[in-house]
DRENZAFI-386432 format. One record per atom (N, C-alpha, C): residue in three letters; atom name; residue number from 0; x, y, z. Coordinates in nm, 2 decimals. Layout:
R	ALA	CA	NUM	X	Y	Z $
...
END
This chain:
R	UNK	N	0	2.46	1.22	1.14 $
R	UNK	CA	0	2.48	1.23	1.00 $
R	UNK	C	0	2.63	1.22	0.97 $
R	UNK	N	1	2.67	1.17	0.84 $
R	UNK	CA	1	2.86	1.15	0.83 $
R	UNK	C	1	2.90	1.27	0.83 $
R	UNK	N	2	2.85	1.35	0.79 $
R	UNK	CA	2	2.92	1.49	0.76 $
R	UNK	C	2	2.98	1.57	0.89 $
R	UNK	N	3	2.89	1.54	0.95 $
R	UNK	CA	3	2.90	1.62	1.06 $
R	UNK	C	3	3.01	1.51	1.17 $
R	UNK	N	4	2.99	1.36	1.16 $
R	UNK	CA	4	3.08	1.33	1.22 $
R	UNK	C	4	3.19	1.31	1.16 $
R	UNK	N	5	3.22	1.38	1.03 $
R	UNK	CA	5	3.34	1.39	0.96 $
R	UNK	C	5	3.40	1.52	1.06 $
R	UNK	N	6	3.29	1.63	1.02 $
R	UNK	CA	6	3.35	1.74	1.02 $
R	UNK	C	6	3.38	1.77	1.19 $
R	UNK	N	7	3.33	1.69	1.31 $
R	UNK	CA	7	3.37	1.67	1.41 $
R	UNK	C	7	3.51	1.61	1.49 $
R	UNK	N	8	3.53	1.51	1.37 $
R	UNK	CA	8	3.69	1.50	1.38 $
R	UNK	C	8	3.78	1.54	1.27 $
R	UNK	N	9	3.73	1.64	1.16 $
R	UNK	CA	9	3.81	1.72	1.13 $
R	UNK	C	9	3.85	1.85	1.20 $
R	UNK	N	10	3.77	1.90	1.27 $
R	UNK	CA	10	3.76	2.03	1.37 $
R	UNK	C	10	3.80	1.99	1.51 $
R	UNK	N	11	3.82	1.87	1.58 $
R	UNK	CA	11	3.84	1.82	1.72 $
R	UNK	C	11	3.94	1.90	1.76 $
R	UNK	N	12	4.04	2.01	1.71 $
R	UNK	CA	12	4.16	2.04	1.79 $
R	UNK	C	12	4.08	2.19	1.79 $
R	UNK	N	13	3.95	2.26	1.73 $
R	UNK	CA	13	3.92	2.37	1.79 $
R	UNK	C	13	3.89	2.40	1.89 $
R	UNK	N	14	3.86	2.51	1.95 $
R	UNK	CA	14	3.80	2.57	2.11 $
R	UNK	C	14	3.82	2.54	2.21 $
R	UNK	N	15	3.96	2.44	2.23 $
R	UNK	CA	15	4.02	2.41	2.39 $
R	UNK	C	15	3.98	2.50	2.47 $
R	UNK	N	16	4.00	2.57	2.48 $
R	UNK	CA	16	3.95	2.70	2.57 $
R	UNK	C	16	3.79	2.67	2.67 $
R	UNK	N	17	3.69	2.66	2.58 $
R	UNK	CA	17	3.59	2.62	2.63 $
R	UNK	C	17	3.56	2.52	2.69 $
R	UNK	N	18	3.43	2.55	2.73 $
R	UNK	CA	18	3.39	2.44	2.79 $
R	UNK	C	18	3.34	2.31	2.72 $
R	UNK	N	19	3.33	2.19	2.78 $
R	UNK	CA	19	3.32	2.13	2.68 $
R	UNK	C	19	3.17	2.12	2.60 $
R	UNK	N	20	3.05	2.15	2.65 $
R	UNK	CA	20	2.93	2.12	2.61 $
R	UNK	C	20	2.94	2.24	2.50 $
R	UNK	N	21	2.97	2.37	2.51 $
R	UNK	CA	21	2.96	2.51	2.45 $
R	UNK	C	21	3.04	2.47	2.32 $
R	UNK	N	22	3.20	2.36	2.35 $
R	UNK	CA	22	3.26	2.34	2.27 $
R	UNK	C	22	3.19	2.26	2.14 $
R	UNK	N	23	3.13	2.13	2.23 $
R	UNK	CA	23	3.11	2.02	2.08 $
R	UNK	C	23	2.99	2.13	1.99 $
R	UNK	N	24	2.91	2.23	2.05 $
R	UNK	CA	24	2.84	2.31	1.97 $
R	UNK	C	24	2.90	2.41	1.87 $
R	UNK	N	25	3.01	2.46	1.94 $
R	UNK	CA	25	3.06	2.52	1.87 $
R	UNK	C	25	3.11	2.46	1.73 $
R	UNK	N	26	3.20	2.32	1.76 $
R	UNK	CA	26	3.23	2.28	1.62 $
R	UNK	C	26	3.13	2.21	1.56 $
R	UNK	N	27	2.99	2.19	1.59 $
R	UNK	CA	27	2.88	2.17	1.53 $
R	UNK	C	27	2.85	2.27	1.40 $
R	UNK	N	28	2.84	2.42	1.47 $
R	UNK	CA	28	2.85	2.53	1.41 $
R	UNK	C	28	2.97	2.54	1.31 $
R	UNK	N	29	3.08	2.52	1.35 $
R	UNK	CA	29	3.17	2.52	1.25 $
R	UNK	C	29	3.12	2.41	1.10 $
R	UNK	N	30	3.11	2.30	1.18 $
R	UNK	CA	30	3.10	2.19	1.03 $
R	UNK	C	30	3.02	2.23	0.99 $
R	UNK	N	31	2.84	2.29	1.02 $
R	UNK	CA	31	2.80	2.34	0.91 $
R	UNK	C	31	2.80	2.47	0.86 $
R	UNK	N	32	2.88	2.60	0.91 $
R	UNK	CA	32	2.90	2.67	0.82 $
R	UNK	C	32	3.04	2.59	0.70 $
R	UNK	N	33	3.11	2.53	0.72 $
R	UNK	CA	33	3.20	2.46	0.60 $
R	UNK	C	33	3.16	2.38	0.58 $
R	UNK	N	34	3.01	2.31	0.55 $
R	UNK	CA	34	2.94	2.25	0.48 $
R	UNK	C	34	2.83	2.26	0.43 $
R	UNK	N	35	2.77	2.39	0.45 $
R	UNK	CA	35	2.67	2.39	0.47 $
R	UNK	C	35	2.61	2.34	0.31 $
R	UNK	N	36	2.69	2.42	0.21 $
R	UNK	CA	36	2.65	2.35	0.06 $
R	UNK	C	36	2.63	2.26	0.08 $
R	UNK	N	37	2.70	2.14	0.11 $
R	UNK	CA	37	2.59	2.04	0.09 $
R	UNK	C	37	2.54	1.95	0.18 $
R	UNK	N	38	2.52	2.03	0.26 $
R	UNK	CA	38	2.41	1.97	0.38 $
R	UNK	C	38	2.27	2.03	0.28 $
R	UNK	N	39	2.27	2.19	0.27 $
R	UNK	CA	39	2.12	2.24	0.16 $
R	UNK	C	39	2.14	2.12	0.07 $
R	UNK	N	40	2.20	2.10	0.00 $
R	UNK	CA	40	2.18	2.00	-0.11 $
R	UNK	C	40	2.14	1.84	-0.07 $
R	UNK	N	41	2.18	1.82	0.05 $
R	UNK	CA	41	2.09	1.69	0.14 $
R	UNK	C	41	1.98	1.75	0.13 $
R	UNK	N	42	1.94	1.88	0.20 $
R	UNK	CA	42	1.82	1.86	0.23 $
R	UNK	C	42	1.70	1.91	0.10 $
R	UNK	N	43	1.77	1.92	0.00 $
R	UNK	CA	43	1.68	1.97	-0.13 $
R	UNK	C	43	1.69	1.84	-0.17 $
R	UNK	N	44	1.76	1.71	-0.18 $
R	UNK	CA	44	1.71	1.59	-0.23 $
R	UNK	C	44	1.64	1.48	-0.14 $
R	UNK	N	45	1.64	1.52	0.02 $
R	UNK	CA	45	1.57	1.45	0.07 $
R	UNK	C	45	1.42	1.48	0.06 $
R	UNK	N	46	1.38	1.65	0.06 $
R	UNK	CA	46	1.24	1.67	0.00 $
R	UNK	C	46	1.20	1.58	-0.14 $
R	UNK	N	47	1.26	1.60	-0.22 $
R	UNK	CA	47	1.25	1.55	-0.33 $
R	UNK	C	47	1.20	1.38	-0.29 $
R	UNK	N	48	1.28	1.36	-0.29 $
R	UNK	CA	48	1.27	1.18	-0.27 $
R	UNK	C	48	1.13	1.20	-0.17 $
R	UNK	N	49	1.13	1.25	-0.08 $
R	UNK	CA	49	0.97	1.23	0.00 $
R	UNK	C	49	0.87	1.26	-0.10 $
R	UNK	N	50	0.89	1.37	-0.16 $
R	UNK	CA	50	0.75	1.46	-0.26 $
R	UNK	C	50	0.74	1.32	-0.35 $
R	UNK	N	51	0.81	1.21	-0.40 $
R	UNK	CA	51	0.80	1.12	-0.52 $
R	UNK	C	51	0.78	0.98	-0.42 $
R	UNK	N	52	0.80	0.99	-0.31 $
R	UNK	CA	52	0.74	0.88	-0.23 $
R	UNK	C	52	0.63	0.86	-0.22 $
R	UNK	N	53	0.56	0.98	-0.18 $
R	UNK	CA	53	0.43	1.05	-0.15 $
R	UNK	C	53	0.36	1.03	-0.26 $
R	UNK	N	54	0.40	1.11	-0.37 $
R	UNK	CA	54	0.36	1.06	-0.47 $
R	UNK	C	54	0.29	0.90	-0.54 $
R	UNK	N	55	0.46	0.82	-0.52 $
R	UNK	CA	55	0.42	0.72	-0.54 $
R	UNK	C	55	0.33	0.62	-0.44 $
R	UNK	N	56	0.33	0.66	-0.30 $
R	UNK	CA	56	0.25	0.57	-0.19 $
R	UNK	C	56	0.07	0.66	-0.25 $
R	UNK	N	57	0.05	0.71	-0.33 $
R	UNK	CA	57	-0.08	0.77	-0.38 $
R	UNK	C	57	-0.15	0.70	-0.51 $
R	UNK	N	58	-0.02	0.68	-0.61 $
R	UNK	CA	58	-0.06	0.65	-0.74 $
R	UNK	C	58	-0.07	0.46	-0.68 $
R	UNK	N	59	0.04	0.38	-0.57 $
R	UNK	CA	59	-0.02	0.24	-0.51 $
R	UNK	C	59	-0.16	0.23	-0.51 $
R	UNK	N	60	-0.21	0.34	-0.35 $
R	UNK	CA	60	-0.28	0.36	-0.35 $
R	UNK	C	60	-0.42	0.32	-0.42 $
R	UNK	N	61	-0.40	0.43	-0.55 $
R	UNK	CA	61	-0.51	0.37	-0.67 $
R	UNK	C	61	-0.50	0.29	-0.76 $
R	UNK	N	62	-0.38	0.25	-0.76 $
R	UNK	CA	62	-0.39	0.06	-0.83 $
R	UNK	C	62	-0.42	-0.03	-0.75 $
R	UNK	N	63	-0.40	0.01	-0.62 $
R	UNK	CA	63	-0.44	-0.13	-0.53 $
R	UNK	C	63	-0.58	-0.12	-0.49 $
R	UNK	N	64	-0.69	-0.01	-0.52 $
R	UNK	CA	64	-0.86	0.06	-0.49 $
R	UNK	C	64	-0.87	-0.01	-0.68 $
R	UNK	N	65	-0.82	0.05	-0.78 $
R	UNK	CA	65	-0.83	-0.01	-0.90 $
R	UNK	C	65	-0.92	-0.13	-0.92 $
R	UNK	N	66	-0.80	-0.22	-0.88 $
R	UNK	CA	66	-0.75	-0.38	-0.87 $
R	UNK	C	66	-0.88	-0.44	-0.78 $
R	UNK	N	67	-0.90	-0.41	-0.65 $
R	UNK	CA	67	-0.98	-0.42	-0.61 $
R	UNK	C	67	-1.14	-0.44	-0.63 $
R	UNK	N	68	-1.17	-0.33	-0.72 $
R	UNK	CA	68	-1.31	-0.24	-0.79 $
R	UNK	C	68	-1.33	-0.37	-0.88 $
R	UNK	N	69	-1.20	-0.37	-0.97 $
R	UNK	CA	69	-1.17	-0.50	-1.11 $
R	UNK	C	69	-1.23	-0.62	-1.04 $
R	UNK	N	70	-1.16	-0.67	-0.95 $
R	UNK	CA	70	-1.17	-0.81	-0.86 $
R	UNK	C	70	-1.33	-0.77	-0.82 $
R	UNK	N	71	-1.39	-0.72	-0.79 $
R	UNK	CA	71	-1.50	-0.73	-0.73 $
R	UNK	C	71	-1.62	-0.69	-0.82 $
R	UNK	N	72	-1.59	-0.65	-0.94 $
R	UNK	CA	72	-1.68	-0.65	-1.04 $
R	UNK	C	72	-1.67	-0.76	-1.14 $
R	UNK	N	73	-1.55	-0.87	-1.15 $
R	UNK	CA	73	-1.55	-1.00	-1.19 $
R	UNK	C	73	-1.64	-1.08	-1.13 $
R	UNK	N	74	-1.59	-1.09	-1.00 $
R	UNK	CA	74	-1.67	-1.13	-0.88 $
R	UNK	C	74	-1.83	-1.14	-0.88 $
R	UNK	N	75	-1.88	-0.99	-0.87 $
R	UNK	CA	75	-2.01	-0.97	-0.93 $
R	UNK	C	75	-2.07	-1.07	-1.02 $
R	UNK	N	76	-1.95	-1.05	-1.16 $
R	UNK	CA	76	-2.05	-1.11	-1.27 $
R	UNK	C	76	-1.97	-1.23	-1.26 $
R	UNK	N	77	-1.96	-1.38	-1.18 $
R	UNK	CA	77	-1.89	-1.46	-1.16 $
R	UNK	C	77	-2.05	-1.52	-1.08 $
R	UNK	N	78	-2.04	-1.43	-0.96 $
R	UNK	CA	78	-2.25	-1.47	-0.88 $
R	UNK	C	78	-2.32	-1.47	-1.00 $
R	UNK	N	79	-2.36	-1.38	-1.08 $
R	UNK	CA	79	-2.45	-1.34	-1.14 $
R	UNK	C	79	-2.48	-1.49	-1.24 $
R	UNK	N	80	-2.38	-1.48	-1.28 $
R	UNK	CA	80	-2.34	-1.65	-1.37 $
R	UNK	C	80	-2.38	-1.76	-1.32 $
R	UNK	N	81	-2.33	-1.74	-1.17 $
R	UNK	CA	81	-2.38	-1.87	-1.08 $
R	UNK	C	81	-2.55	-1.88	-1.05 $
R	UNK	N	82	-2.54	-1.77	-1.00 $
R	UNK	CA	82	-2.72	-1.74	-0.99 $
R	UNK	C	82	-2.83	-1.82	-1.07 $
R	UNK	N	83	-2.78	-1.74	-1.20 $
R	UNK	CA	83	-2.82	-1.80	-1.33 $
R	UNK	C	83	-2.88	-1.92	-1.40 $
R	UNK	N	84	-2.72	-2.00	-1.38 $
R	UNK	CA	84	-2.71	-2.15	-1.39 $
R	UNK	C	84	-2.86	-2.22	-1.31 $
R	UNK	N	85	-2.84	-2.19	-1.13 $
R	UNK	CA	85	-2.86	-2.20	-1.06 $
R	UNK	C	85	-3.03	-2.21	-1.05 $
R	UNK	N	86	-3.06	-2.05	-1.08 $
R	UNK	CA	86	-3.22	-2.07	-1.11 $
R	UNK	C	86	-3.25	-2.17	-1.26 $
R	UNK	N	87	-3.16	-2.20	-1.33 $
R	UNK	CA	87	-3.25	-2.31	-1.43 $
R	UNK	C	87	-3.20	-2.45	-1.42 $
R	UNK	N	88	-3.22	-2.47	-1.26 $
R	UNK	CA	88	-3.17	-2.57	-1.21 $
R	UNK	C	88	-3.04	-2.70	-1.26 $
R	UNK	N	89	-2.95	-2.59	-1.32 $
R	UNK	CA	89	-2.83	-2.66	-1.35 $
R	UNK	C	89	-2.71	-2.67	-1.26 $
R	UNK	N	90	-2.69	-2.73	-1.17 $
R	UNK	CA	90	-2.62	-2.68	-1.04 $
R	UNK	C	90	-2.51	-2.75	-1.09 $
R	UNK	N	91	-2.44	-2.80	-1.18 $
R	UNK	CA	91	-2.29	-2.83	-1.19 $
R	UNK	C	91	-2.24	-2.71	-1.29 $
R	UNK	N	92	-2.18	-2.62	-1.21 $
R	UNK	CA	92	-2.08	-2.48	-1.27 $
R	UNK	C	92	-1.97	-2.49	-1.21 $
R	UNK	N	93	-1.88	-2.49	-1.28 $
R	UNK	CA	93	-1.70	-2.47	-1.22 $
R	UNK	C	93	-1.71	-2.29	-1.31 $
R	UNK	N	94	-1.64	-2.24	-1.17 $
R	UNK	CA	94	-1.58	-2.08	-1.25 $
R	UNK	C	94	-1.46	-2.10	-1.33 $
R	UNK	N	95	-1.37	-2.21	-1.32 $
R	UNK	CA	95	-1.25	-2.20	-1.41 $
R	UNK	C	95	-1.32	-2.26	-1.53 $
R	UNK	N	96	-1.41	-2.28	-1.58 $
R	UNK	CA	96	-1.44	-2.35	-1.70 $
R	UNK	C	96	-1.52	-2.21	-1.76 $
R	UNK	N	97	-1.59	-2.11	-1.70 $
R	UNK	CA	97	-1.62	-2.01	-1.72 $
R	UNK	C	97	-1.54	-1.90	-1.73 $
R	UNK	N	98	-1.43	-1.89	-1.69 $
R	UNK	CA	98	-1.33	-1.80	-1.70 $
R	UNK	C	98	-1.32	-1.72	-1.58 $
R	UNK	N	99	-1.36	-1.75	-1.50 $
R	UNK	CA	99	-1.35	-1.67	-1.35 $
R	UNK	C	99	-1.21	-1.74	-1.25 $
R	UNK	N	100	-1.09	-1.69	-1.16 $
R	UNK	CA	100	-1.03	-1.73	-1.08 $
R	UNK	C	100	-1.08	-1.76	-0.94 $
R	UNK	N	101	-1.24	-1.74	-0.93 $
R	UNK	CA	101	-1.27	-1.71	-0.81 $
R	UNK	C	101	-1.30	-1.87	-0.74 $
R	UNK	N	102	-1.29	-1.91	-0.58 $
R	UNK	CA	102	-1.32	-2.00	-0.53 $
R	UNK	C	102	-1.52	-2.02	-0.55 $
R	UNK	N	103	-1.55	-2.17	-0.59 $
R	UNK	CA	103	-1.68	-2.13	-0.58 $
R	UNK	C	103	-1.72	-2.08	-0.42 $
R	UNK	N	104	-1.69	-2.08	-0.32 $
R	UNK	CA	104	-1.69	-2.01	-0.18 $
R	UNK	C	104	-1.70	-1.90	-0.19 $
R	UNK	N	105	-1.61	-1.85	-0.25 $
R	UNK	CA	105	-1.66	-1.69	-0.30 $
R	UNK	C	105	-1.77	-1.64	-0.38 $
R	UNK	N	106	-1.80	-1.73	-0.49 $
R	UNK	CA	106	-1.89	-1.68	-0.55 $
R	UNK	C	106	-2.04	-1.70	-0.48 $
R	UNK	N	107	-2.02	-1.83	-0.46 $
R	UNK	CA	107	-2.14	-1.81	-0.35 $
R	UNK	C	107	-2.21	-1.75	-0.25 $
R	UNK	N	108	-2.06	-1.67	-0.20 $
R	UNK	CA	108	-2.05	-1.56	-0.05 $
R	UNK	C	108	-2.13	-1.48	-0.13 $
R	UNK	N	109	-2.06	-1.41	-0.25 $
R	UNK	CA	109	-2.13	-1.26	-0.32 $
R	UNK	C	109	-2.27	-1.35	-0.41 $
R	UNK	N	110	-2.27	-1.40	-0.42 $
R	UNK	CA	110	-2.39	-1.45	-0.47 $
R	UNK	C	110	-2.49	-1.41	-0.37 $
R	UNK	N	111	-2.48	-1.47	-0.24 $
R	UNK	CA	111	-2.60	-1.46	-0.12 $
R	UNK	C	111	-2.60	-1.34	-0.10 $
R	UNK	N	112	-2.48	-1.28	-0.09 $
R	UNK	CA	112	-2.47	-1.07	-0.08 $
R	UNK	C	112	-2.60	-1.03	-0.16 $
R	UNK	N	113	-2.58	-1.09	-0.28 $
R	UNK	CA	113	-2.67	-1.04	-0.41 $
R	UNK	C	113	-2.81	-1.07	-0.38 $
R	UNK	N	114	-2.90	-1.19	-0.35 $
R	UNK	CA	114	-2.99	-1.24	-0.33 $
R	UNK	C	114	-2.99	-1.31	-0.25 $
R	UNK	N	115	-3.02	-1.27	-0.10 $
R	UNK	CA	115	-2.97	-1.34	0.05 $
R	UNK	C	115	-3.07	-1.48	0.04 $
R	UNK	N	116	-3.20	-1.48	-0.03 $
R	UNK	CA	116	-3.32	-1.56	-0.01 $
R	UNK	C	116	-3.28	-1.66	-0.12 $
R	UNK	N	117	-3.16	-1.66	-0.18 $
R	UNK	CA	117	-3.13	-1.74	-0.32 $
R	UNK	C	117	-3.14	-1.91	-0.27 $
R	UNK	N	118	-3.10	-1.93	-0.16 $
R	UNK	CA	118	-3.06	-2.09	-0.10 $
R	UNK	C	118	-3.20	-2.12	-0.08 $
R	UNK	N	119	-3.27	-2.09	-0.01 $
R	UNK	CA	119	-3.41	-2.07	0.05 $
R	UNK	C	119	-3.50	-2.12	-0.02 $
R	UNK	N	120	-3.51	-2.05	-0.16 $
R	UNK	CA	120	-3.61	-2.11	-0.27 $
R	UNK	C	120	-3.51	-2.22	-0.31 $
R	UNK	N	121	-3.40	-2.22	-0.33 $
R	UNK	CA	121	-3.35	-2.37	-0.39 $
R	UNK	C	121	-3.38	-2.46	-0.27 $
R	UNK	N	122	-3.34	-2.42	-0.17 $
R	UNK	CA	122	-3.42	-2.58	-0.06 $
R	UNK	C	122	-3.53	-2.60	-0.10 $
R	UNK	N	123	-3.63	-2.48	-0.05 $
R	UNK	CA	123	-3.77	-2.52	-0.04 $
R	UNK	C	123	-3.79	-2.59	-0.19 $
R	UNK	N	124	-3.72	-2.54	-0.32 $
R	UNK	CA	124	-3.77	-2.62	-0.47 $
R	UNK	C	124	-3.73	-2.76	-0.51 $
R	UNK	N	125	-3.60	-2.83	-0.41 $
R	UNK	CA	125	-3.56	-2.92	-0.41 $
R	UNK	C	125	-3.60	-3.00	-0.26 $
R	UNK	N	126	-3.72	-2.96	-0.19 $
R	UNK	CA	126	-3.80	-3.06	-0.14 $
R	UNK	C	126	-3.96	-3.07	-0.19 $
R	UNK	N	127	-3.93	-2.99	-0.25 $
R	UNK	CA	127	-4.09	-3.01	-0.33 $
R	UNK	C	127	-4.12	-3.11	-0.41 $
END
């Protein structure tokens, strides 16, 4: 931390005397009792900033579960549309003409999700 390697070579001419390991602790001790203000004041804004990280890595979190729910209930009603068309044998659907961003690959995927037997009766109805 700078403080301390400030206050390590502001204090270097203390405790000759000692030894040296006893020493560099010693003026460890020194720099934070003559700093200790604001070292507490580092560490009251480093909580802070974590408690609002935390925070904010929670409120992500539920916009990015949100967003997801959104996207996948478009989705939903994107198959459902397809489905639709589908059973009244109109098979030319684009989702961007419907208002959906979704690949028809996608909608197809959650479409079969929705009614796994859905292809099944369109083969068997289009070789009949």
């Amino acid at each position: 931390m700078g403080i301390y390697a400030v206050g390590r070579i502001e204090f270097a001419d203390l405790y000759p005397q000692e030894d040296p390991e006893v020493r560099k602790h010693l003026i460890d001790a020194k720099v934070f009792l003559n700093c200790q203000r604001q070292l507490n004041n580092l560490s009251i804004q480093e909580n802070r900033l974590r408690r609002q990280r935390d925070k904010d890595t929670i409120s992500l979190q539920k916009l990015q579960e949100d967003r997801k729910r959104e996207e996948r209930t478009r989705l939903t009603a994107a198959a459902q549309q397809y489905i639709a068309v589908h059973k009244e044998q109109h098979m030319d659907w684009e989702p961007a003409e419907n208002g959906f961003e979704f690949s028809i690959e996608q909608i197809e995927t959650r479409a079969l999700e929705m009614e796994p037997k859905l292809f099944a009766k369109w083969a068997a109805g289009k070789a009949a």
